[in-house]
N, C-alpha and C positions, 0 to 999 in steps of 0.2 A: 504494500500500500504506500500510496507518497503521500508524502508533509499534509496536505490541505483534506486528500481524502482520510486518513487516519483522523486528523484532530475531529473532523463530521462524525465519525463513527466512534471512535471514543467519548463526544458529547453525546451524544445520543443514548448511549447505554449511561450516562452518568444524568441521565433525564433534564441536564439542562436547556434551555427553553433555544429553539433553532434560531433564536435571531442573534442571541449569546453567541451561539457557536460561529453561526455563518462570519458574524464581526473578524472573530477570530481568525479563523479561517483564511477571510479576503486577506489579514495581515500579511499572510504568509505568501512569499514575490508569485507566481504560475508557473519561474521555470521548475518544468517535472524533474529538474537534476538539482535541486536543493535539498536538503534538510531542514530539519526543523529546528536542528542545533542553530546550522546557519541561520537561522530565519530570525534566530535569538539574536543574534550577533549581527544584523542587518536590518532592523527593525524597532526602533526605539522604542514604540509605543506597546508593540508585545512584546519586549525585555523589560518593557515597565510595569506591565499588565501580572507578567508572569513572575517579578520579582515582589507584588505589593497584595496580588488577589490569591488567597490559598486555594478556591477552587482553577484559579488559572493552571498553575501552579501543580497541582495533580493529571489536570487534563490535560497536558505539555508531557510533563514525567510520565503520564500512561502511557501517550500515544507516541513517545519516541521511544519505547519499548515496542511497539506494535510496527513500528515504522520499519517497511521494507517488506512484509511478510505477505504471505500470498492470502487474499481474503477469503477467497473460494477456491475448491479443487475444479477443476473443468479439463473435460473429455474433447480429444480431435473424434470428430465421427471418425473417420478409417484409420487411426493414428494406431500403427503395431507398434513393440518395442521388441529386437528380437536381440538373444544371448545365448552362450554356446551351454548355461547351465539354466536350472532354475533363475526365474526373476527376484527371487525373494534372495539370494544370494549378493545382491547386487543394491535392489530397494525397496524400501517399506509399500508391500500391497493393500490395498482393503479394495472390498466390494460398494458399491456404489447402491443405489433404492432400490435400481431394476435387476440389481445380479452381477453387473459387469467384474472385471475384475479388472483394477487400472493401478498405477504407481502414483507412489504418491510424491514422487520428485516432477519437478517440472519439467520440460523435454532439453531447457538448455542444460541442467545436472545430470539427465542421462546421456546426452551427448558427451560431459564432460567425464564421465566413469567410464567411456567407451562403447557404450549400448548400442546398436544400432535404433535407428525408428524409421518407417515406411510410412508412406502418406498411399494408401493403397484408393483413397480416391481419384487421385490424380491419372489424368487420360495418360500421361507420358508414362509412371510406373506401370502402369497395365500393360501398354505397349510392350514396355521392356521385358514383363513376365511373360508374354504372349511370344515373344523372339526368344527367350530364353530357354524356353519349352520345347519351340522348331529346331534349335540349334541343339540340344541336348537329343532329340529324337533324330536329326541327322548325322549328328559326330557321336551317336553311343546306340542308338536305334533302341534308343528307351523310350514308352509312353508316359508323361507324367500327369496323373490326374491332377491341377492346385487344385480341390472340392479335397482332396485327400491326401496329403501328405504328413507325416508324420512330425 
């Protein structure tokens, strides 16, 4: 979450009134590559606000705890992540309302541990599995069902 969307969402659960917050809020500059440190340090009237009102004060200290984190988990429709072992070896699973089973890292921290990921909606990867299939059934004279692979 960044600066401006944290401090909305930490006011909010702390039931302060949205027009408190939003003040707050607007303090904080739009560039999405600030902090809210920074924003201390760049903002006189909410380093004023934040050094004289206790509830500022908490709502700042929560949300630059909260600041950076992912708000919700959310699914690529055709998004794989494939490994040469088990997933759970590698990152934290859970199942989702309807059943799914998805990681719970985001695609740029499985890229970064090595994972591979497909975007199996994409026309061009279809393509690619559809030549891949030709080529394997010409240079090996294997059929491969993808409906059935292991």
């Amino acid at each position: 979450m960044q600066a401006r969307a944290v401090v909305r969402d930490v006011g909010r659960v702390m039931a302060m009134s949205y027009a408190d917050v939003d003040r707050i809020a607007k303090m904080i500059p739009p560039d999405p590559s600030i902090n809210l440190k920074e924003a201390l340090e760049s903002e006189p009237e909410l380093k004023s606000l934040y050094k004289n009102d206790p509830q500022i004060t908490r709502l700042i200290d929560t949300a630059v705890v909260l600041e950076g984190l992912n708000r919700h988990a959310s699914i690529h429709a055709a998004g794989v992540v494939i490994a040469d072992k088990a997933l759970d070896n590698y990152a934290p699973l859970f199942k989702t309302g309807d059943g799914q089973v998805t990681t719970g890292y985001s695609m740029g921290i499985l890229e970064k541990i090595g994972l591979l990921k497909v975007d199996f909606l994409g026309l061009r990867t279809l393509t690619v599995i559809d030549q891949a299939v030709k080529l394997i059934k010409e240079t090996r004279a294997k059929d491969i069902d993808i409906r059935n692979i292991p």
